[in-house]
N, C-alpha and C positions, 0 to 999 in steps of 0.2 A: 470648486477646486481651490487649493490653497498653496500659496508658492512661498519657498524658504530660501535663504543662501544657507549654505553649508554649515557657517560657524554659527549661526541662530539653531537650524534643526539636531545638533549636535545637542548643545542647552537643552532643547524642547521633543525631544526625543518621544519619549514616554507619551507628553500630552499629542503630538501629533498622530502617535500608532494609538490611542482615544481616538480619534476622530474618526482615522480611516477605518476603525473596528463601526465607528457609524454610519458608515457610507462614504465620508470623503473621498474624493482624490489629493495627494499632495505630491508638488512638484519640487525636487531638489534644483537648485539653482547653484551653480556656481562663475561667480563673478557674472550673477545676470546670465547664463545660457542653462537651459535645462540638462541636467544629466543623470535622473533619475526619477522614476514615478512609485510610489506608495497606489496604492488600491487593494480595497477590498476582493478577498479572492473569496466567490461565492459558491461554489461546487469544486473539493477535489476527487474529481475521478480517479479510478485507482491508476488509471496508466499515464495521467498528468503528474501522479505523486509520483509515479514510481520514475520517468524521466526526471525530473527535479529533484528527486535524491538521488540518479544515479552524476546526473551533472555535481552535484557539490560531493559528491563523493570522488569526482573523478577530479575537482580542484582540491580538493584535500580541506573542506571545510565541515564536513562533515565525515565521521568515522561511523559503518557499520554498526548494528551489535551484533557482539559474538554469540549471546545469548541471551533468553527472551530469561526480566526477572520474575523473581519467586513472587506467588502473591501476596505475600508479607511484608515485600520489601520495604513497604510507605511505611508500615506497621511495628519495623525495627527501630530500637534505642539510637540516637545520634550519639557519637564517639565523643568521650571528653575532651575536652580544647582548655586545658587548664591554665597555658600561658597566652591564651586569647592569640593566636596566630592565625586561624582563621579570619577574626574580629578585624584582629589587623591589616593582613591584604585584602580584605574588601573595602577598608577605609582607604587605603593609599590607592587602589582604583578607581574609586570614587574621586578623589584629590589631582590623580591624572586622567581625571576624562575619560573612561574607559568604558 
């Protein structure tokens, strides 16, 4: 098991969800008191998913789809970004922690 404060596991993000993909447990700590667990989730049964999306659907962290995509979609041309504005808000979310 591995235990983090907040503003470490924020930093380390990425390498810790590595770990729990290998079995870890990691524990979120804030100011030293636990307030969150990471673990590996080893079987989803369909009605453990289907609770779990309806709960972040029902805090509005998740949106439905309206429709299931075409199966090209991976297969379709990316839209040109001439003035790099994509480029950009991913660099200034990056820059604010996001």
């Amino acid at each position: 098991m591995i235990a983090e404060n907040i503003a470490t596991s924020r930093s380390k993000m990425s390498a810790l969800l590595r770990q729990v993909r290998q079995g870890e447990t990691v524990i979120i700590l804030d100011r030293g008191i636990p307030v969150a667990r990471f673990e590996p989730v080893d079987i989803w049964d369909n009605e453990t998913y289907k609770l779990m999306t309806a709960k972040l659907v029902k805090s509005g962290d998740l949106m439905p789809r309206k429709k299931k995509l075409s199966d090209d979609f991976f297969d379709m041309p990316l839209p040109d970004d001439k003035k790099g504005a994509v480029r950009a808000a991913l660099i200034d979310e990056r820059r604010e922690g996001r």
